[in-house]
N, CA, C and O atoms as a DFTB+ gen file, in Angstrom:
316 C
 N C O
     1  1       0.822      -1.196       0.000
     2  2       0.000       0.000       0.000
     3  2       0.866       1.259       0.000
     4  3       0.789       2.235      -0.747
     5  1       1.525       1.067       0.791
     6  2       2.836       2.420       0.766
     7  2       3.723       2.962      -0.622
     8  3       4.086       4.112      -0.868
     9  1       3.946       1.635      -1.478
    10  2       4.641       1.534      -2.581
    11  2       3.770       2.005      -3.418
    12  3       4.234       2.595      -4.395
    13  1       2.457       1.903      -3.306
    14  2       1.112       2.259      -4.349
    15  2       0.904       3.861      -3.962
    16  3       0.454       4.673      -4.771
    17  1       1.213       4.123      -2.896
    18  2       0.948       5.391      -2.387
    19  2       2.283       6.336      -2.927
    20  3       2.240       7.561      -3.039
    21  1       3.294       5.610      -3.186
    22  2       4.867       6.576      -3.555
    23  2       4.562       6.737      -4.855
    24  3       4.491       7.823      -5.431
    25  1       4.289       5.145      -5.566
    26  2       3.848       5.532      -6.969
    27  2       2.763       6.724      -7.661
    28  3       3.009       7.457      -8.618
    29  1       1.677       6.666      -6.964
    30  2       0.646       7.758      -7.397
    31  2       1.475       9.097      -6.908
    32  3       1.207      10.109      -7.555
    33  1       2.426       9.236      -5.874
    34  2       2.673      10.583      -5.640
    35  2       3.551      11.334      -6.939
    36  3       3.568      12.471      -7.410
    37  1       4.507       9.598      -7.342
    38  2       4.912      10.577      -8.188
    39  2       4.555      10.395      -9.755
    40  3       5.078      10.903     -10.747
    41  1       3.737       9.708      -9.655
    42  2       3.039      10.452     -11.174
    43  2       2.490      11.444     -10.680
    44  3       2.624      12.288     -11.567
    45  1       2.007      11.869      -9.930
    46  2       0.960      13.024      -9.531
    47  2       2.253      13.829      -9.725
    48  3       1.918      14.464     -10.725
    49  1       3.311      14.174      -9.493
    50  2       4.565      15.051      -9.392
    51  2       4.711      15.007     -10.740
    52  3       4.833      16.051     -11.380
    53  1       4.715      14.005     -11.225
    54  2       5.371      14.232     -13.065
    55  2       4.432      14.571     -14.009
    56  3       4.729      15.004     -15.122
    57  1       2.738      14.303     -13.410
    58  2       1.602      15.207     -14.137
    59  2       1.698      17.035     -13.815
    60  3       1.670      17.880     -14.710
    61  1       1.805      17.310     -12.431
    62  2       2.014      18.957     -12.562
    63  2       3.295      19.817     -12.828
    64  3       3.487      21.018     -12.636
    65  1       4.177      18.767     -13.365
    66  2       5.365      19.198     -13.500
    67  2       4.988      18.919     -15.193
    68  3       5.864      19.564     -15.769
    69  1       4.582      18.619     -15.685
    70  2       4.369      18.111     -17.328
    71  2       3.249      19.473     -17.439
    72  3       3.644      20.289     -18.272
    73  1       2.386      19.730     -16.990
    74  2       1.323      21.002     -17.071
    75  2       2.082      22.148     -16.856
    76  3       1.894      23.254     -17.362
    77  1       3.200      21.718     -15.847
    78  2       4.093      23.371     -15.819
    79  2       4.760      24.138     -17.074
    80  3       4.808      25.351     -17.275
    81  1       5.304      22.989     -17.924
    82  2       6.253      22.984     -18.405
    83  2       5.432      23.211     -19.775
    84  3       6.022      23.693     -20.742
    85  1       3.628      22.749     -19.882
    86  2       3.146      23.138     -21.048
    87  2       2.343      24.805     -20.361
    88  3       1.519      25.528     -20.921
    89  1       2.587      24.864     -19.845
    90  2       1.961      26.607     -18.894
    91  2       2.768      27.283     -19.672
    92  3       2.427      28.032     -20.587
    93  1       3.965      27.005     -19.283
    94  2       5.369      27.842     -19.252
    95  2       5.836      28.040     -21.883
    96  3       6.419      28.773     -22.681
    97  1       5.094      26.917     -21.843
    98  2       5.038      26.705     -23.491
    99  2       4.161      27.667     -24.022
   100  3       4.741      28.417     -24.808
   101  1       2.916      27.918     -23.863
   102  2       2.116      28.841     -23.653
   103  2       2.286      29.762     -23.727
   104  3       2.049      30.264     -24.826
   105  1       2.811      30.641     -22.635
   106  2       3.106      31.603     -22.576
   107  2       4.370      32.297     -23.520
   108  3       4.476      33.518     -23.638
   109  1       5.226      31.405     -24.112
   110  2       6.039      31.615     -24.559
   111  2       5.520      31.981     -26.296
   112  3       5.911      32.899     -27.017
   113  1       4.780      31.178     -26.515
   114  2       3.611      31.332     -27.638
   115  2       3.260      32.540     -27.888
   116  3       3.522      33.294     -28.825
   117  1       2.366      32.700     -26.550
   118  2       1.731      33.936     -26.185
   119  2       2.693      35.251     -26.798
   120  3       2.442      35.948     -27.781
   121  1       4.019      35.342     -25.754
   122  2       4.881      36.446     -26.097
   123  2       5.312      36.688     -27.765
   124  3       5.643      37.774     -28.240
   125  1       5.239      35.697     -28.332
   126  2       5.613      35.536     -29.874
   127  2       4.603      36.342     -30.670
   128  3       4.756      37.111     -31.619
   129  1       3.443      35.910     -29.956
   130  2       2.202      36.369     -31.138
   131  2       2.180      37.609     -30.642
   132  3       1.486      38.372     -31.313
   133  1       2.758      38.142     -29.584
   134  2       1.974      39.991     -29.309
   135  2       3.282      40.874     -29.868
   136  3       3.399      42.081     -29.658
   137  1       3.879      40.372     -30.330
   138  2       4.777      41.475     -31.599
   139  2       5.118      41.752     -32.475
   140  3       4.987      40.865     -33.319
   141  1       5.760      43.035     -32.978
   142  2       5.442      42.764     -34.955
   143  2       6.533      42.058     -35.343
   144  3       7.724      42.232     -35.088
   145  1       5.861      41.073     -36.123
   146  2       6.844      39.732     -36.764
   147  2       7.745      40.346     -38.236
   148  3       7.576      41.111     -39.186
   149  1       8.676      39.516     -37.714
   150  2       9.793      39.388     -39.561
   151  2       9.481      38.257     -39.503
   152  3       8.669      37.833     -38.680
   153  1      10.206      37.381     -40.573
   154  2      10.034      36.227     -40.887
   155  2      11.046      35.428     -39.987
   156  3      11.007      34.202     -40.089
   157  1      11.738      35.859     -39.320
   158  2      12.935      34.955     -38.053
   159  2      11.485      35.378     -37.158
   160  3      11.170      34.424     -36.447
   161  1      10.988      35.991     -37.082
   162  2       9.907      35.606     -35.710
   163  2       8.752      35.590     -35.726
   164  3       8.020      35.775     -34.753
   165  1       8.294      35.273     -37.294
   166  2       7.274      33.821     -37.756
   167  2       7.839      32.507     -37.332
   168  3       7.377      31.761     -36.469
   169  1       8.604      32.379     -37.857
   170  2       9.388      30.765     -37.904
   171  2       9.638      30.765     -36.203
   172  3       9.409      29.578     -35.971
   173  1       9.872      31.198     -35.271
   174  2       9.937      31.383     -34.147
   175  2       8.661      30.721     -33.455
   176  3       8.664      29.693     -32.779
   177  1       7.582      31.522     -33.766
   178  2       6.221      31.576     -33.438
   179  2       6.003      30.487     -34.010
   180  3       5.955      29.798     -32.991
   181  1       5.844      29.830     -34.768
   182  2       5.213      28.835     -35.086
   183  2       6.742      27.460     -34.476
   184  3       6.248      26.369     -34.195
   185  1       7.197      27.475     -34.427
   186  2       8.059      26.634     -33.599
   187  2       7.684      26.234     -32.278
   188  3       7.734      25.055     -31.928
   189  1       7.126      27.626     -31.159
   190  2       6.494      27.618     -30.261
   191  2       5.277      26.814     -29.955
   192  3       4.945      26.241     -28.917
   193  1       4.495      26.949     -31.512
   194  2       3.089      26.415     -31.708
   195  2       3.792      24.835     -31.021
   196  3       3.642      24.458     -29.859
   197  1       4.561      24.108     -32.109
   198  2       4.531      23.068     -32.422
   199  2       5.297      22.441     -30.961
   200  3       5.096      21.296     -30.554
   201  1       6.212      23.451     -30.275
   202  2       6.764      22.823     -28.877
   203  2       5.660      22.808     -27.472
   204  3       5.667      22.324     -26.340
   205  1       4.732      23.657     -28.320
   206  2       3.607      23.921     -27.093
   207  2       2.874      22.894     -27.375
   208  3       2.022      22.870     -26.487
   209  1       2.674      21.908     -28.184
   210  2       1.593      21.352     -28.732
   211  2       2.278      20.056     -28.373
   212  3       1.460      19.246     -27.937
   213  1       3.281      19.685     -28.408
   214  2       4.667      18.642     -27.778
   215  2       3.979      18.725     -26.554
   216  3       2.934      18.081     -26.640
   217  1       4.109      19.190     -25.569
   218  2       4.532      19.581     -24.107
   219  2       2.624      19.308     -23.909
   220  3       2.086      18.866     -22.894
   221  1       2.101      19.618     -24.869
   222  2       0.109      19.625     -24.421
   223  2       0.016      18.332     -24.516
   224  3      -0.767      17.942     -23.650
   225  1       0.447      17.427     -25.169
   226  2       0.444      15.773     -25.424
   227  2       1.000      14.942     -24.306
   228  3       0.525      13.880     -23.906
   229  1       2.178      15.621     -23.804
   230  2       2.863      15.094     -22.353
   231  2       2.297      15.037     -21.581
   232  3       2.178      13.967     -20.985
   233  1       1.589      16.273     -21.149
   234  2       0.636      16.517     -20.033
   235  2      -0.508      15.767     -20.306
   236  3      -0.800      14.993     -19.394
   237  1      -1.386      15.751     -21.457
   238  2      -2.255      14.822     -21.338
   239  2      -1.817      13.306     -21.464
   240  3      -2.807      12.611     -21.693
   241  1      -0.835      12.695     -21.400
   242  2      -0.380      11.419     -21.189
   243  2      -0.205      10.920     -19.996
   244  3      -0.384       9.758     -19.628
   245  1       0.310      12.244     -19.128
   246  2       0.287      12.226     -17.851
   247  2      -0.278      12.224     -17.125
   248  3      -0.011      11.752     -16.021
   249  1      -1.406      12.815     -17.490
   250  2      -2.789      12.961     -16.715
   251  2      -3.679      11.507     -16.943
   252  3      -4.374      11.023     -16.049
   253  1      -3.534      10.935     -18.239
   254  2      -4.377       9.847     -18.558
   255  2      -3.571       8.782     -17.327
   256  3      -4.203       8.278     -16.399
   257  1      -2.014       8.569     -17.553
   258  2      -1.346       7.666     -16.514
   259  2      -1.907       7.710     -15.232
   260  3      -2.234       6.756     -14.526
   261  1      -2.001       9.125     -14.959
   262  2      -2.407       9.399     -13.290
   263  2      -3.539       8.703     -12.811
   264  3      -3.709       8.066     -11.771
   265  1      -4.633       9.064     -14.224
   266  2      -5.953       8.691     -13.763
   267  2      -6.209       7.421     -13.487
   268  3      -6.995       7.021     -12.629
   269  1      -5.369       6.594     -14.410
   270  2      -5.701       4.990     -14.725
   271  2      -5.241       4.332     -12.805
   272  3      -5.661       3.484     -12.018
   273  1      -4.220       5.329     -12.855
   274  2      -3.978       4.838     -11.381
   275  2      -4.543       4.745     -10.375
   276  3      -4.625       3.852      -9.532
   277  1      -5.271       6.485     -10.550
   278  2      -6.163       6.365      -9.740
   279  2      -7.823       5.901      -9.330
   280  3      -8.708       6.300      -8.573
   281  1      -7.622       4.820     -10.327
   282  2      -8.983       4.552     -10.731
   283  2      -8.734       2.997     -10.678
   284  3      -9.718       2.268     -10.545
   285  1      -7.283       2.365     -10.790
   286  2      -7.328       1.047     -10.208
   287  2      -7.208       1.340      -8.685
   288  3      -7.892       0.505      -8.092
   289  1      -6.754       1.988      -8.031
   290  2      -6.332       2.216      -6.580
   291  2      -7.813       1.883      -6.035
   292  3      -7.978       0.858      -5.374
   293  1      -9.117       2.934      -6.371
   294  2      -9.848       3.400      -5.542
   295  2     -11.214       2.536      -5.813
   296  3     -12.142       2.341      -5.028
   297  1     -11.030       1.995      -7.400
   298  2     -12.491       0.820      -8.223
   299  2     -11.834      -0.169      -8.855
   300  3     -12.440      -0.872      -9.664
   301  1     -10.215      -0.411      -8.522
   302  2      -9.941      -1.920      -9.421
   303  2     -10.317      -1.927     -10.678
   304  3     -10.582      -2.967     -11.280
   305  1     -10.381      -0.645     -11.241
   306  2     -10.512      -1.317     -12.650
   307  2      -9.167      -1.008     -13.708
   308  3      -8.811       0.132     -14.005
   309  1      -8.575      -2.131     -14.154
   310  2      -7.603      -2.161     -14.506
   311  2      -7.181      -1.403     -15.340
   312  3      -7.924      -1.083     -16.267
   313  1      -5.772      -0.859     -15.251
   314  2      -4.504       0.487     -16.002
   315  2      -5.031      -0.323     -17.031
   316  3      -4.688      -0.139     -18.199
């Protein structure tokens, strides 16, 4: 039970650390699109798109892992 309890903590740690890291993608997005672009910061901006969109897939992988866990833990129904 303890070992089941370390495990969920740290997916739970590597799900809000995977959401940080697509927060932090985001925003970086964000800063791209609110200035006037050349074409080095088109290609920039859309780089962002595609690392933010990386990092949105992590987090939801992470979150799906978390859940499965927490859903054999609490109803046995199997990862």
């Amino acid at each position: 039970m303890e070992n089941d309890d370390k495990r969920l903590d740290e997916m739970q740690s590597a799900y809000k650390a995977a959401v940080d890291a697509w927060v932090g993608a985001i925003r970086e997005e964000e800063a791209l699109a609110s200035v006037n672009h050349s074409v080095a910061e088109v290609d920039r901006w859309e780089h962002a798109h595609f690392h933010e969109e990386d990092l949105r897939n992590k987090a939801k992988a992470a979150k799906k892992e978390y859940e499965a866990a927490l859903r054999f833990k609490f109803f046995k129904i199997p990862e």
